[in-house]
N, C-alpha and C positions, 0 to 999 in steps of 0.2 A: 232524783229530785221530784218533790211535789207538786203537781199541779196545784193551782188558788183555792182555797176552803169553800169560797164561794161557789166556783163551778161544783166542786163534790156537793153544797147544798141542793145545787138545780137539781143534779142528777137524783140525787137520792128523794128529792120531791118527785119527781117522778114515780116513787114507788110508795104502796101504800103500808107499810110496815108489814111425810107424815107418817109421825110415829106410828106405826103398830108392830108391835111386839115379837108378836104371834107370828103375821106372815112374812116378815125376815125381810121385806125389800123397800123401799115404801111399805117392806119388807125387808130387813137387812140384818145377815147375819152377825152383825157385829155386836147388836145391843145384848146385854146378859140376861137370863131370864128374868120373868115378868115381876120372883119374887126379890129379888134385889132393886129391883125401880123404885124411884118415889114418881108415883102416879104415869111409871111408864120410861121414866125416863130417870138414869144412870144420875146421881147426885154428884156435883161439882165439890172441892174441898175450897182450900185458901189460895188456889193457882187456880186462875182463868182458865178453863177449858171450853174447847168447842160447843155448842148447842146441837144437841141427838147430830156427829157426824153421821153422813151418808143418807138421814132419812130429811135434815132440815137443811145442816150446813156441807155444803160441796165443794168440790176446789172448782170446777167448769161454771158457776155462774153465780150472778150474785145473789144472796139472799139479805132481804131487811130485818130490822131489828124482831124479837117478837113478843108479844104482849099477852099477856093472858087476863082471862077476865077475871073478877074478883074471887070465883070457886074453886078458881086453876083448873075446871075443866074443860075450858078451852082456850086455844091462843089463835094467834096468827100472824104470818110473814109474806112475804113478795118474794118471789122469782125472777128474776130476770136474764138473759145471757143463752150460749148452746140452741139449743129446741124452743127456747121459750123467745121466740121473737118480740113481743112484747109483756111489762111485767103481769103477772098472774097473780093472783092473792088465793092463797090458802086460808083456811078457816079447820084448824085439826079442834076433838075433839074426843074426849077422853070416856069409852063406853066400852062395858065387859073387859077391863082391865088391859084396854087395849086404846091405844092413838090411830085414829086414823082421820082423811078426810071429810069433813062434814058439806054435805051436798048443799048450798045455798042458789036456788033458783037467780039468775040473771038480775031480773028484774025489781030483788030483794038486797043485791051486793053490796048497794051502795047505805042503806040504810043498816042493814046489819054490819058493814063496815063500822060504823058511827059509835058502835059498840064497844068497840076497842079502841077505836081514834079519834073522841069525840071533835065536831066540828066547832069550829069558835066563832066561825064568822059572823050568825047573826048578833053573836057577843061584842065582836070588835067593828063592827058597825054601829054598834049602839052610842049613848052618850056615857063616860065621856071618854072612849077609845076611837072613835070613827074618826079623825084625823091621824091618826097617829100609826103608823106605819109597820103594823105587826106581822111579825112573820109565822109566831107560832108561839105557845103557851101550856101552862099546866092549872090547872085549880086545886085546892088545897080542902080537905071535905068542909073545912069552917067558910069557902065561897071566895077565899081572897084567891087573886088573881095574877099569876105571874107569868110575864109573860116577854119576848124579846125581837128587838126591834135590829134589823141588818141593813147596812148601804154597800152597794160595790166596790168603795173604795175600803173595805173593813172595820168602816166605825159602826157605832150602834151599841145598844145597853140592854140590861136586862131593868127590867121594873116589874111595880106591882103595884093592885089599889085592891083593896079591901071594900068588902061587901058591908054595909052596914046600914041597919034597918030595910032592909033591903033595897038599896042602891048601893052603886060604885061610887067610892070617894073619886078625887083628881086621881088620875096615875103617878107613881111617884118612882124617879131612877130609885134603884139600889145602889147602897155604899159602893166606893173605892173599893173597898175589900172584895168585891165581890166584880165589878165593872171595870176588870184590866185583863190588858189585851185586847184582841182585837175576834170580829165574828163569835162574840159571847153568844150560845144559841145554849136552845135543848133543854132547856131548865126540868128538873123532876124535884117534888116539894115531898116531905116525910108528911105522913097523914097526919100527925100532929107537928108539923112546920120545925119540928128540933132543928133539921138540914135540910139544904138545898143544895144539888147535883147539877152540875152543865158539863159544856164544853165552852173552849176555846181556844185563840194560839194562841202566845206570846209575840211579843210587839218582832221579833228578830226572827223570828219562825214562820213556815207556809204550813202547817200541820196542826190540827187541832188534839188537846190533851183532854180529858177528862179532870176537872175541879170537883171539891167539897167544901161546903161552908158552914160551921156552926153554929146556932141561937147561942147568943150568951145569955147570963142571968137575967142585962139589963133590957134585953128586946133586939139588943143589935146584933149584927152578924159579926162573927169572925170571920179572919184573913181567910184567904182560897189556900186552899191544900190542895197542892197535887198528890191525888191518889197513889203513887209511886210506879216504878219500874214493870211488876209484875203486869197493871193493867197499862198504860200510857207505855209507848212502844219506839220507836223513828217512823211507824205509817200512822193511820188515823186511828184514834178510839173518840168516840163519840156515844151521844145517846143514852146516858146511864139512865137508871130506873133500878127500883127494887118489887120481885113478884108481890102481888097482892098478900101471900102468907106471911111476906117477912124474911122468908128463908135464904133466897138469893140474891145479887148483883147482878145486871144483865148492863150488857153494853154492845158497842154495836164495833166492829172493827175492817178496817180498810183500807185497800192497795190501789197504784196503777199498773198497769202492763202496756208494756209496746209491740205493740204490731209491726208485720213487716215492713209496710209502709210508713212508719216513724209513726202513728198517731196511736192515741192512748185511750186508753176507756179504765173503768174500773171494777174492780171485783171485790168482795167482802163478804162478810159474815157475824150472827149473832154468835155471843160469847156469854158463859154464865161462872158465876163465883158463890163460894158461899157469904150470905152479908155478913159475916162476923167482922169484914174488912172495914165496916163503916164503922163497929163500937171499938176496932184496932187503932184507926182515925182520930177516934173522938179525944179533944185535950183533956188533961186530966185536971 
């Protein structure tokens, strides 16, 4: 049985979202040579497979989703679990056709963090989001703003307000079609707004599924599609996104464990697909 969606968002707030080839472990023998990689790393098909096992994703601790920047040569994930007493961020980075750790001084982390996670708050402090109880958000390159609002007893919505002349309109819910169930989080927007990606559970369920939603002709959205079987699971999948090229699906996937003492924690891992699943998706 699941623990509350809500407690997995704490936990995973807690974290902030390495390949190399060559020396096989952080280094690890399992990846195929360097000429079979796309930029390092073993290309996924139309079944969800692990993200680089052994050098990203492990069974001993949890790793966060990961995000690459717009060149794909670089991304980055959180550690946590085992050795890593508290979460760690990684910063890999793609040089002489190799992955490895990218050194970022201390006192630079959090700012180059920003890179890959941008921060919203002086956005959702502004006018006219500064009331309004955001959790967290995606921007779309045209400036609109979508973004999604959580309470502990699992209500809450996704919205959006639009940039124009440069200011934000009102905030405005999104359709039904798109605002059922409960703990709607995670929103990811198509750089040209075709689809928009969340999570949520269903009203009967403690588990969050992976959604799709698509623009219709006339501006409005279509009904939520569950993504199907392959990715949405009985544990969590959460977090969708597609890589900056286009080529993949990334999601984020997640368990609980019992300790001997009855109490639970959780473990996870990034997941990646080829995106053909979203134009598989799309209604005809």
């Amino acid at each position: 049985m699941k623990r509350s969606y809500s407690i997995l968002i704490l936990v995973i707030a807690l974290f902030l979202n390495a390949c190399n080839t060559k020396k096989r472990q952080v280094d690890n023998p399992s990846l195929p040579p360097s000429e079979d990689l796309d930029r390092g790393l073993k290309p996924p098909g139309l079944t969800p497979e692990l993200f680089a096992p052994g050098l990203v994703s492990t069974e001993e601790h949890l790793e966060t989703q990961v995000v690459f920047l717009p060149d794909m040569t670089e991304f980055s994930f959180a550690r946590s679990g085992g050795e890593y007493g508290e979460s760690t961020l990684f910063f890999m980075e793609y040089k002489d056709q190799n992955w490895s750790r990218k050194s970022v001084p201390p006192t630079d982390t959090d700012s180059y963090k920003e890179r890959f996670h941008p921060n919203y708050k002086k956005l959702n402090s502004s006018e006219p989001f500064k009331d309004i109880p955001i959790w967290g958000g995606t921007l779309a390159p045209s400036g609109t703003y979508y973004f999604y609002v959580l309470d502990p007893d699992g209500s809450g919505y996704m919205g959006y307000s639009r940039l124009i002349n440069g200011a934000y309109e009102t905030p405005k819910k999104m359709s039904g079609a798109i605002n059922r169930g409960k703990y709607i989080a995670h929103p990811f927007i198509a750089p040209d707004e075709s689809y928009i990606m969340w999570d949520a559970e269903k009203e009967d369920e403690n588990r969050p599924d992976v959604y799709i939603s698509f623009r219709k002709e006339d501006g409005s959205w279509g009904t939520a599609i569950n993504m199907g079987d392959k990715i949405n699971t009985p544990v969590y999948e959460q977090r969708p996104r597609v890589t900056p090229d286009g080529k993949y699906f990334t999601f984020w996937r997640g368990y609980t464990k019992t300790r001997e003492d009855g109490s639970s924690y959780v473990l996870g891992n990034p997941y990646w697909m080829d995106a053909k699943i979203i134009e598989n998706l799309r209604p005809q």
